[in-house]
C-alpha positions as CSV (number, residue, x, y, z in Angstrom):
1,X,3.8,-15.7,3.6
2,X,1.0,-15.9,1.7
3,X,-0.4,-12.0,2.7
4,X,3.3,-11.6,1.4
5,X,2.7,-12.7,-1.9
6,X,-0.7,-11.2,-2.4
7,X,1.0,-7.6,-1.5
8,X,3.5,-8.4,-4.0
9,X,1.2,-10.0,-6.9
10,X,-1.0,-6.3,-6.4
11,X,1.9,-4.4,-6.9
12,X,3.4,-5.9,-9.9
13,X,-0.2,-6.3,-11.7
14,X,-0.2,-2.3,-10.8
15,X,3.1,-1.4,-12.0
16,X,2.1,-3.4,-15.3
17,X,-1.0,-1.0,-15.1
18,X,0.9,1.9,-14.8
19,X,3.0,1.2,-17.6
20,X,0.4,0.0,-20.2
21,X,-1.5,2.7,-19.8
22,X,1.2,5.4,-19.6
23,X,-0.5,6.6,-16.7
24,X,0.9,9.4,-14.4
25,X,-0.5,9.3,-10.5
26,X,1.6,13.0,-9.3
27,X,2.6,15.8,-11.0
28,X,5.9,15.3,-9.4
29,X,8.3,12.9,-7.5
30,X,8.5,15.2,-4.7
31,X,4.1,15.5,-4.5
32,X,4.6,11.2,-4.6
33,X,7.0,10.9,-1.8
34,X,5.2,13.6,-0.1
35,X,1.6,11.7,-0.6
36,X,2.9,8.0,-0.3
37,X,5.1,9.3,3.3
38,X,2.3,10.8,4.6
39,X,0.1,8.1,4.3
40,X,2.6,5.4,5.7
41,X,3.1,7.6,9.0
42,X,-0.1,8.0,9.8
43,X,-1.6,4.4,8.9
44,X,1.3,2.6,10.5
45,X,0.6,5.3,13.7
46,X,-3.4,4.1,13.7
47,X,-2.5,0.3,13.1
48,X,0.0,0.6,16.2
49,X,-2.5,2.4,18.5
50,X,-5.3,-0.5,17.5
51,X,-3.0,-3.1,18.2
52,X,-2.0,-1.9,21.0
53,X,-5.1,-1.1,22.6
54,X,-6.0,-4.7,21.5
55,X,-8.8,-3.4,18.7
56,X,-7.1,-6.4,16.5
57,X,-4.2,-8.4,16.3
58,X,-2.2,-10.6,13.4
59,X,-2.2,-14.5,12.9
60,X,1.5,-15.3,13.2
61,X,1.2,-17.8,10.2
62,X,0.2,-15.7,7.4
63,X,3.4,-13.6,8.0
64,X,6.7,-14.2,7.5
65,X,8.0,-13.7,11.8
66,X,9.4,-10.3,11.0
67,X,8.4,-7.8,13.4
68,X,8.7,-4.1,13.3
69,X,7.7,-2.0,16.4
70,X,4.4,-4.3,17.2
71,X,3.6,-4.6,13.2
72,X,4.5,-7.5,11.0
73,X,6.8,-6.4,7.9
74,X,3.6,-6.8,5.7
75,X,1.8,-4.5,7.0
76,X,3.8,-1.7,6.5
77,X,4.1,-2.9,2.7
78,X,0.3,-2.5,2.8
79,X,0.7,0.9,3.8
80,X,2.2,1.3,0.3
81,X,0.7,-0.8,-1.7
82,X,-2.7,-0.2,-1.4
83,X,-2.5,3.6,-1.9
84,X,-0.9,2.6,-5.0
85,X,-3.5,0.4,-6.2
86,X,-6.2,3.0,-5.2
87,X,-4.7,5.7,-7.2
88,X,-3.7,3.5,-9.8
89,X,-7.5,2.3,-10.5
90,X,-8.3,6.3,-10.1
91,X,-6.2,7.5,-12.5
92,X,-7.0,4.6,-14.8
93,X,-10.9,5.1,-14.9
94,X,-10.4,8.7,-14.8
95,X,-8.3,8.4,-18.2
96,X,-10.8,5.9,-19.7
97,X,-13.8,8.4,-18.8
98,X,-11.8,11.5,-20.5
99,X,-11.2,9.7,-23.9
């Protein structure tokens, strides 16, 4: 749960970025879904293929019991959510560096 709420708590403190500082992460929608998609196919593809193989695996407390494939819920949200704050904190310091 807790993994949960710190997913959460990263993507409303970005959102509240995003806003404040009117900033724009894609030219488009479409270049967004495109980027964000991408990303979430091929990390949830490599976080499979280590779990499977046995490179890691998840400590059934810290999650909320809900499985996808072999992944918990959570870490498909990670797949979002961190892009989101990396670009976010890109696009912030790039707009602070250009004033």
């Amino acid at each position: 749960m807790e993994y949960l709420i710190l997913l959460i708590s990263i993507f409303l403190i970005c959102v509240i970025v995003k806003w404040r500082d009117k900033l724009r992460l894609f030219e488009s929608v479409k270049e967004g879904v495109l980027v964000f998609s991408s990303l979430f196919v091929i990390g949830s593809a490599l976080d499979s293929f280590a779990i499977l193989r046995g490179y890691w695996s998840y400590e059934e407390h810290f999650f909320l019991g809900i499985r996808i494939g072999v992944m918990p819920l959570e870490e498909y949200l990670f797949m979002l959510v961190i892009p989101f704050l990396t670009l976010t904190i890109y696009r912030m310091a790039k707009k602070k560096t250009l004033r």
